[in-house]
Each structure stands twice: as C-alpha cells, then as structure tokens.
N, C-alpha and C positions, 0 to 999 in steps of 0.2 A: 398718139398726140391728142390732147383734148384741147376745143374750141372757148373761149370765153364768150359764148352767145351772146351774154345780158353787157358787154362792152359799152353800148347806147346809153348806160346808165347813168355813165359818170360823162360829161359834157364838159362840164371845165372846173375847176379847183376853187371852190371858195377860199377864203382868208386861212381859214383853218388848216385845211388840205396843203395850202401852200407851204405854211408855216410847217404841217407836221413832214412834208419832203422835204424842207430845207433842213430841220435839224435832222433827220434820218442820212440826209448826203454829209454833214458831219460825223455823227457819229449811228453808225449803221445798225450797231450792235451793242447801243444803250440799251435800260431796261426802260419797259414803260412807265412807271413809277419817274425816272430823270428824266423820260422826253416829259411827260406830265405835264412836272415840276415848271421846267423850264416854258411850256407854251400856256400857264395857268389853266391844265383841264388836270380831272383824273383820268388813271390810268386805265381805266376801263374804257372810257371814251376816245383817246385816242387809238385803244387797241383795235378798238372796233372798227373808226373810220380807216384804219391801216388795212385792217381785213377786208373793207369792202373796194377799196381801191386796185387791192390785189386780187380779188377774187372777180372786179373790171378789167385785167387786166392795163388797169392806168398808171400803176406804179407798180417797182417790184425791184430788189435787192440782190445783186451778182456779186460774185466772188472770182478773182482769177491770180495767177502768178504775175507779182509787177515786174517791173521792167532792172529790180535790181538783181533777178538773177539772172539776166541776159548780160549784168554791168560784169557778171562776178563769172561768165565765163560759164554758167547752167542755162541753155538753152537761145532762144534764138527770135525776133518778131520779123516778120517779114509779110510785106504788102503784094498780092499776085494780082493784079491785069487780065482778066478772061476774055476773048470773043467768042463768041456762039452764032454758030449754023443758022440757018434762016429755020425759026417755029421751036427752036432746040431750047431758046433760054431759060423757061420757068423749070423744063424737066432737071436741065443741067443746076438752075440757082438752088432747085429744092432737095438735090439730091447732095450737093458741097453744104449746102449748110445742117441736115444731118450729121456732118463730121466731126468728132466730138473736137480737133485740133485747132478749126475754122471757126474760128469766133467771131466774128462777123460775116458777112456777104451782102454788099449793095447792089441791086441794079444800078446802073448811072446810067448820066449822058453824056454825049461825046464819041471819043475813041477807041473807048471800049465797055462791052458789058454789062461786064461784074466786076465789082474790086473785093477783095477778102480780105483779109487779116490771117494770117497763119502764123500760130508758134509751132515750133521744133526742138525736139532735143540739141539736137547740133547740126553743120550744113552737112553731112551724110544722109540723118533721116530726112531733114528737104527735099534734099536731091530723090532719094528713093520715093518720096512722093512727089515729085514736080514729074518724075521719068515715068514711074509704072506706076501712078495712079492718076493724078491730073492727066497725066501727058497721056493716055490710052483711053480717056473716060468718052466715048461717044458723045456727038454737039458739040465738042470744044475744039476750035479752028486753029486758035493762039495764045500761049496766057507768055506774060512777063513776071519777072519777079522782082523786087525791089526788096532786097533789106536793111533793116531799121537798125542804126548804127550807134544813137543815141535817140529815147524820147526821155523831150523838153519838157512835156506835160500831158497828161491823162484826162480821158473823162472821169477818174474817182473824184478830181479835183473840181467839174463843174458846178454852180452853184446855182441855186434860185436864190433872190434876193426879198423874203418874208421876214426874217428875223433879227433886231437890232442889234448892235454891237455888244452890250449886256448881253443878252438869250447866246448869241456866236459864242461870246469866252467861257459862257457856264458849259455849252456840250463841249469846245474844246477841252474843258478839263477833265469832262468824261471820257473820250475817245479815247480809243487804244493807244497809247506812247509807244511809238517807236524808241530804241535804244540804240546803243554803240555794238551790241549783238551783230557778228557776221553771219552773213549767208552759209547755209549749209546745204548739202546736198537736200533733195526730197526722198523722203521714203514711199514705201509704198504705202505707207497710213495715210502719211501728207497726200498721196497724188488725189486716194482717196475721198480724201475729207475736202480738197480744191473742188472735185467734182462735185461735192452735195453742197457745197457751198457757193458752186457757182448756180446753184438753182435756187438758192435761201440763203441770203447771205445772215438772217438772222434765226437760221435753223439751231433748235435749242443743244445743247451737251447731247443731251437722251436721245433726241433725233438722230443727231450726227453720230454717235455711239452706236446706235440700230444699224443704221444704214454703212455705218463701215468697221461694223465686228469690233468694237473696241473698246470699253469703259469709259462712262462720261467725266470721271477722274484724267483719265489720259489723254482723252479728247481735249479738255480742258486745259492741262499740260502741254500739249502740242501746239497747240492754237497758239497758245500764249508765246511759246515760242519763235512760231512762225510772222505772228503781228509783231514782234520787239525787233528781228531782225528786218523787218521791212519787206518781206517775201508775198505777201498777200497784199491785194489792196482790195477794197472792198466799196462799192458803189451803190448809191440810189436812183434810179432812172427813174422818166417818168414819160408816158407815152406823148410822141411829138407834138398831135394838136393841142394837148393840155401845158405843154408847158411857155407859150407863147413864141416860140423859137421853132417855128416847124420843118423848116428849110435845112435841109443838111447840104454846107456846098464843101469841096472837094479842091483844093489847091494843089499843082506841084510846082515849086521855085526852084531858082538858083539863089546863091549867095557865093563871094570868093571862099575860099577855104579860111584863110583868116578871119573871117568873119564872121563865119555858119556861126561860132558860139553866142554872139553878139544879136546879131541879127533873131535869132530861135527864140531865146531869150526876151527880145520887144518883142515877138510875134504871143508867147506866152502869156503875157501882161493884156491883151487885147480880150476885152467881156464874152466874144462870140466863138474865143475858140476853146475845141475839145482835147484836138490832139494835135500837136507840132513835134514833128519827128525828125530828127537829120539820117536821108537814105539815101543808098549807093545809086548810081547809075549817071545819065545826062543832067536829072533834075536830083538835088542834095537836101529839099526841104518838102515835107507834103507836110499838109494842114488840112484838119476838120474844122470846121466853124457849126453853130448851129447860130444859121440870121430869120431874121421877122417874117421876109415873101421874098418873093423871086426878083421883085424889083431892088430889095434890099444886098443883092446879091452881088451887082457892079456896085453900091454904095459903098458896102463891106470890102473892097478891092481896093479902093479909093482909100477910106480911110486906113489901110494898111498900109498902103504905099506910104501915106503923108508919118505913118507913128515909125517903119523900119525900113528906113534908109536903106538902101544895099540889097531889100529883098527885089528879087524882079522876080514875077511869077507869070511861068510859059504856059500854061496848060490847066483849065478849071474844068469840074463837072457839078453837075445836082445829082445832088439821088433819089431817083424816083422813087422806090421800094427799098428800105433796108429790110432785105426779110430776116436777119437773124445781128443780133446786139450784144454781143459778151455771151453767146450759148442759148442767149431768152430770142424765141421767134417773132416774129410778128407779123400782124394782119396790114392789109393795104393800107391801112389809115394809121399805124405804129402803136396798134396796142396789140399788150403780149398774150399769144393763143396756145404757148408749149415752152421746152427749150430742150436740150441738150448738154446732158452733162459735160465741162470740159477735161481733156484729159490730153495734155501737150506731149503723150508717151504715142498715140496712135498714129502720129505725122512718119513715121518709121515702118509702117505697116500700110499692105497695099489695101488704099479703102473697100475697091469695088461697090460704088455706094449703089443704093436705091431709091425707094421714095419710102418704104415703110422704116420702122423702128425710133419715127421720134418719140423721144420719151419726154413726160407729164413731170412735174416736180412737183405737182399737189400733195405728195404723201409727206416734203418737211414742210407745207407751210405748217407753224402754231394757229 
C-alpha cells in the first residue's frame, strides 16, 4: 500500500476544481479535450489539475458492478453489522477492508462497530463467508447481516453542484448511454477489467489491456458492452473535507410494505442522500446521507421526516472513520492513501485476512 504523504496539499477546491469533479461525476470517462470544451480550459490544463488532485489523494474515479445485476439474479449486496472485542477494532477494520469483496468498511457509532458493504455471487458464497470467514476471524464478537433487496439510489449518482445547466447537458451527451441491452453473465475478462477499474475508472484501453491480458481492441469491445447494458457504474468521489458534506450519517427505517416503493423513492429525491436501499430484516430502509456537521445531523432527520411521510426511522449512526470507499482506502481525514482491487468472485472463498497485501493502483493512473 502506498501513502499519499503530500495530501496537505490540496485544502479545498477552488471554482475550477469544483467544476472539473462535477463534470467527471457525469461523465467519468470523457476525454479531456470534452471536459475542456465544456469547463472553457484546454486540455492540458485540466489534465493536469485531475492529476494533482489524484496524486492528493483528494479525488479519484471507482468503478464497480451496479445494482442491475443483483436485479437480474447475478450476484447479491448486503450490509454486515460487526462488534469488536475490547483493543481488536483497527486490527479487525484493516484486515476486512483488505477484502477485495468488501467495499466499503465504516467505523460508526452507536450499536455497532463496523458496517460493510459486501457483494456476493449468491447467498451460498455469503453464507460460506459470513460462517468460515467473518464468523472465525479473531476480535469479532457479533456481526449481523442485512441484505439489499432493492437499491433506490447510489453514490455514482451524487453530485456537486459547479456546473449550469448548459455545461450538465453537453457532458450528458457525452456520457456512456445506457441501452435496452440485457444483463449478461460476467466473464472472467469482465471480473477482470471491474477490478482495474475499480482502481481507475478512467484507466486507458492500453492500460486495462496490460493489466488484464487482453487487446485494447477488445477491451474496448467489452466495456462498451458492459456500459450499454447497465452492468458497470462508474463514480467520481472526492475526499470528505473537500467536498463541503463531511458528515457521513447512517439511517435504518421502517415503512409499511406497501409503501417501501413510495416512501425510498421521496427518500431518493432528498440533496444529502448517497444510498437508499430497501433491506431485509426489522428495519426495511437504510440510508447514507453525506450532511454539512454533526449538528446538521438531527436537522437532516427533521427535514426527512417533513419530505417522506410514512418513513419512521429507528436507529442512526455517524461514521467516524470510513476507512475503505468502493475498494479506494482512506486516511483519518477521507483522503485516499491505497485501495483494493474489487473482485465480487472472492466472497466464496475463505479470506483468512491480514494487514499486508494492500495493493497501490498507481500503475493505471494516466
């Protein structure tokens, strides 16, 4: 794993900065020449402020499987719940987020933990890792599981708001189009190409061809594929203190059954949220929000209650530490120091984790 020492660098986002991660969370994987275009710099110049942001680790571009092949019956998201032994936490958080499966890991507060994100082939390889690998890993007292039945919405979908409604529809027109294209199984190229992708979402053909055996012709071909059916989604993050929302708070609701679609839905439409999911268990709704402070925390509860009717929410947390983001890690302060390929095939497989082997994704950036 390598460190981003010179992080101190970048303090906050001028206009520029702003503008050049707003249209990047549009379109991920324009060329510089159209982001340019559209934010009136050349392309040299924006390539450069993109590099130095990333190489601050202050912003930086994931790649992962969406949520349509969990719709289409390929694979599986689910939220775990950890408690930790008294001194056990950091060994246990640093060692699950190594897991190429585990794509996120927050410390919180509250009643438990650590909360994760875990995809799975299917509930088999869950269970084989909830049993013989969570379930055996030393410092871990209890975890729950919760899985995601329907997500409402993602963080590919979050947005800063730098760019007018002009500058919005010209990268829209750029951005990869989705089609009427179905879901198809993943190959082993696809799992592949997910995983260099989840470390560079804007790693070039040539890169991604290197790093997974394959012609940037075919690479090209696949991708293209895999962006028409909806199988990829691809995100621009930007680290927490920089993007004025530093605050990650933690929701789990109820809503009647007849309602959850209703209710997910107003919760969707709401500025501060990332993720709204409908999950199995007591509580049928968890929510990410990212709010302004901590005071801003009970406002943001308030103003939910007043926009969705029908939501009642039993249980909140903050996350102190999110140490790992879509596979990208990060430092106390949420900027990114590593990450971890993802790879949703190794939830099937007993981790036995550790603390060494995180791996560097320095070798696609451009």
């Amino acid at each position: 794993m390598t460190q981003h020492s010179a992080h101190g660098v970048v303090r906050a986002l001028d206009d520029v900065d702003q503008a050049l991660v707003h249209a990047l969370q549009i379109a991920p994987r324009a060329g510089w020449n159209e982001i340019g275009a559209v934010l009136g710099l050349d392309a040299v110049t924006v390539a450069r402020r993109w590099h130095r942001l990333t190489e601050a680790g202050a912003a930086w571009i994931s790649c992962s499987p969406s949520p349509a092949l969990a719709a289409a019956g390929q694979g599986l998201l689910a939220f775990v719940e950890v408690d930790c032994a008294s001194g056990s936490l950091l060994t246990v958080a640093q060692a699950l987020a190594q897991l190429p499966h585990v794509t996120a890991v927050e410390h919180v507060s509250g009643d438990r933990d650590l909360l994760l994100t875990v995809m799975a082939p299917d509930l088999a390889a869950l269970t084989h890792w909830m049993t013989r690998g969570i379930g055996t890993m030393a410092g871990i007292v209890a975890s729950r599981t919760h899985l995601a039945s329907t997500v409402y919405t993602e963080g590919s979908r979050w947005r800063l708001r730098a760019l007018d409604r002009t500058q919005i529809a010209r990268l829209t027109d750029t951005d990869t189009a989705r089609t009427e294209a179905p879901v198809f199984p993943l190959t082993d190229l696809d799992h592949a190409l997910v995983a260099a992708l989840s470390m560079n979402g804007r790693a070039t053909y040539r890169a991604l061809a290197d790093a997974c055996g394959a012609s940037p012709d075919t690479v090209r071909r696949r991708l293209g594929r895999l962006f028409a059916a909806g199988t990829l989604q691809t995100r621009c993050e930007v680290a927490r203190p920089l993007s004025e929302w530093p605050v990650t708070v933690i929701q789990w609701g109820r809503a009647a059954a007849g309602e959850l679609e209703r209710v997910s839905r107003g919760v969707t439409g709401a500025r501060e949220v990332r993720l709204c999911a409908g999950v199995t268990g007591r509580n049928n709704v968890l929510i990410i929000a990212w709010v302004k402070s901590l005071t801003d925390v009970q406002r943001f509860e308030v103003r939910l209650a007043q926009r969705v009717p029908g939501l009642e929410i039993t249980d909140r947390a903050v996350a102190l530490w999110p140490l790992k983001l879509s596979g990208h890690l990060l430092d106390e302060q949420g900027y990114r120091i590593g990450g971890v390929p993802l790879d949703v095939r190794t939830a099937g497989a007993t981790p036995g984790p550790s603390l060494e082997g995180w791996e560097s994704s320095r070798s696609l950036w451009p």
